[in-house]
Each structure stands twice: as C-alpha cells, then as structure tokens.
C-alpha positions as a Markdown table, in Angstrom:
| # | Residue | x | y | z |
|---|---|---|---|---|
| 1 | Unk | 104.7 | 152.8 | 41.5 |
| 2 | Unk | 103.6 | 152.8 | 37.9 |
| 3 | Unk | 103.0 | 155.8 | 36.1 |
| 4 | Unk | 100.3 | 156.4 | 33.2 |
| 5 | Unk | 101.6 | 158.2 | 30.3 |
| 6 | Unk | 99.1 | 161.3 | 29.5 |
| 7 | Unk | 99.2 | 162.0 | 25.6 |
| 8 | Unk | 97.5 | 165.3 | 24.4 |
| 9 | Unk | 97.8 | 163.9 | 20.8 |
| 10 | Unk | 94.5 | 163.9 | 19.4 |
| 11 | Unk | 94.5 | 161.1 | 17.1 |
| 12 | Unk | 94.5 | 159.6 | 20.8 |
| 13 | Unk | 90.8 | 160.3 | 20.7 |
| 14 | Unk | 87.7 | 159.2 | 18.2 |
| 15 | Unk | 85.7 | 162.5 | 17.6 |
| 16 | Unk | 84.0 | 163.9 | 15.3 |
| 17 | Unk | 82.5 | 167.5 | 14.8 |
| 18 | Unk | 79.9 | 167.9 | 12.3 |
| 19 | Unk | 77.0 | 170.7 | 11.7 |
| 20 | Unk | 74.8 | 170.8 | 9.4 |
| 21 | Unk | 71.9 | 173.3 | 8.3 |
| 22 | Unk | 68.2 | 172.6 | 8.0 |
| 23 | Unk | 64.8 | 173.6 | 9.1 |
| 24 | Unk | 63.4 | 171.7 | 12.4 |
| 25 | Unk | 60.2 | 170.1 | 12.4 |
| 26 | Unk | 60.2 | 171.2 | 16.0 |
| 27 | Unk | 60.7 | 174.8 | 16.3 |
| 28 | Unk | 60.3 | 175.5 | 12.6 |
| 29 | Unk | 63.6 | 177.4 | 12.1 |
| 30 | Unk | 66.7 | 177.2 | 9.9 |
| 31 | Unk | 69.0 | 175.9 | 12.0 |
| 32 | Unk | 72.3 | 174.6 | 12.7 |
| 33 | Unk | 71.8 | 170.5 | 13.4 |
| 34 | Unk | 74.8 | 169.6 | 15.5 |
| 35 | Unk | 75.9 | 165.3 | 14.9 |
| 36 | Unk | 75.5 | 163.3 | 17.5 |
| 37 | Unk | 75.5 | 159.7 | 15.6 |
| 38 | Unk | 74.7 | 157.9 | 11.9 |
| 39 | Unk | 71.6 | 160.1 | 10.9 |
| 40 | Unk | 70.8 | 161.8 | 14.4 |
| 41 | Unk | 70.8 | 165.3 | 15.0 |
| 42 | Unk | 70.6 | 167.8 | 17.4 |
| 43 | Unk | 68.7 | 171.2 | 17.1 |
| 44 | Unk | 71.1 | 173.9 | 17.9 |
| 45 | Unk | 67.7 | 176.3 | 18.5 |
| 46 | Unk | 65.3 | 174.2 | 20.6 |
| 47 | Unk | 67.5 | 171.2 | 21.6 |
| 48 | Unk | 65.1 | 168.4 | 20.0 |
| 49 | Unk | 66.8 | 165.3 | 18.6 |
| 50 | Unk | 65.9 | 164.8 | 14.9 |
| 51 | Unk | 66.5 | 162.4 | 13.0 |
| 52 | Unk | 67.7 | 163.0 | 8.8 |
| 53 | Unk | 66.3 | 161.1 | 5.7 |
| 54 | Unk | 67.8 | 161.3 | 2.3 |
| 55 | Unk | 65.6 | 160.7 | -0.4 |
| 56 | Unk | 66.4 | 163.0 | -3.0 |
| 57 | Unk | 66.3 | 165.9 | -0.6 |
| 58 | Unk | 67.0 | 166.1 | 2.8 |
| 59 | Unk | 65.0 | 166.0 | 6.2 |
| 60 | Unk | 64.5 | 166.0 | 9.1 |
| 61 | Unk | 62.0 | 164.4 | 11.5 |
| 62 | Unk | 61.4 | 164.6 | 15.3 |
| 63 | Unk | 62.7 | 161.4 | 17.0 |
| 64 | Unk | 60.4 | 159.1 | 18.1 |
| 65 | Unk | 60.9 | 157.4 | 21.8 |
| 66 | Unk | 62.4 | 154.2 | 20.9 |
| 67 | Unk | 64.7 | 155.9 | 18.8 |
| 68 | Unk | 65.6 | 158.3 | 21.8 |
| 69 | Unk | 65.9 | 155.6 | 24.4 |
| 70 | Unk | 68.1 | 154.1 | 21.9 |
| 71 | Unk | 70.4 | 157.3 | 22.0 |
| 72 | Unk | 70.6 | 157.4 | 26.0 |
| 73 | Unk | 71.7 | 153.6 | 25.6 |
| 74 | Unk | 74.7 | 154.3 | 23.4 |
| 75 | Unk | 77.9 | 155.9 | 23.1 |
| 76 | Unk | 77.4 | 159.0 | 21.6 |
C-alpha cells in the first residue's frame, strides 16, 4: 500500500488574495471588489461580477453574459 504525502506548505498551492476598492455599477456603493481572475471582480456588497477598465482612471462595469458564462467555464 502506497501512501500520499500531505504537505501543508503553501507554496504547494497557486492562490491569490486580492481586494480592491471602487464604486459598483450595480448597487452604487463604495465597495470592496474581491479578485477572482485578470480584470474580473466580485462586489463584496451585492455579489455582482464586474469587470475593471483602466484608462486613466479606473472602472468598473457590470459583466455581460458571455463574459459570465466564460467565468463558470474556467478555473477561478
């Protein structure tokens, strides 16, 4: 019988936490935006994906459906 080696190091695993602050075009509120992947966001307030543009400021706009089936599709 073979046995698995379980490793709590967590360089072991490919995560990463990021938050950022902005106003929602959903819920109109400042809110956290927790990552998810590249540019999309998730409102810490109402739950809506958003998606951010930088183009000398920053913002954020609701996600359209393609966009979101795309997010279901991959590894997030």
């Amino acid at each position: 019988m073979t046995q698995t080696k379980k490793t709590n190091d967590p360089s072991h695993y490919n995560l990463e936490a990021r938050i950022d602050f902005g106003r929602c075009p959903c819920c109109e509120t400042l809110t956290p935006f927790l990552f998810l992947q590249k540019e999309f966001y998730r409102c810490a307030t109402c739950g809506e994906e958003v998606k951010q543009f930088v183009n000398g400021v920053i913002k954020y706009m609701p996600v359209t459906q393609n966009e979101k089936t795309f997010l279901m599709k991959t590894d997030v």
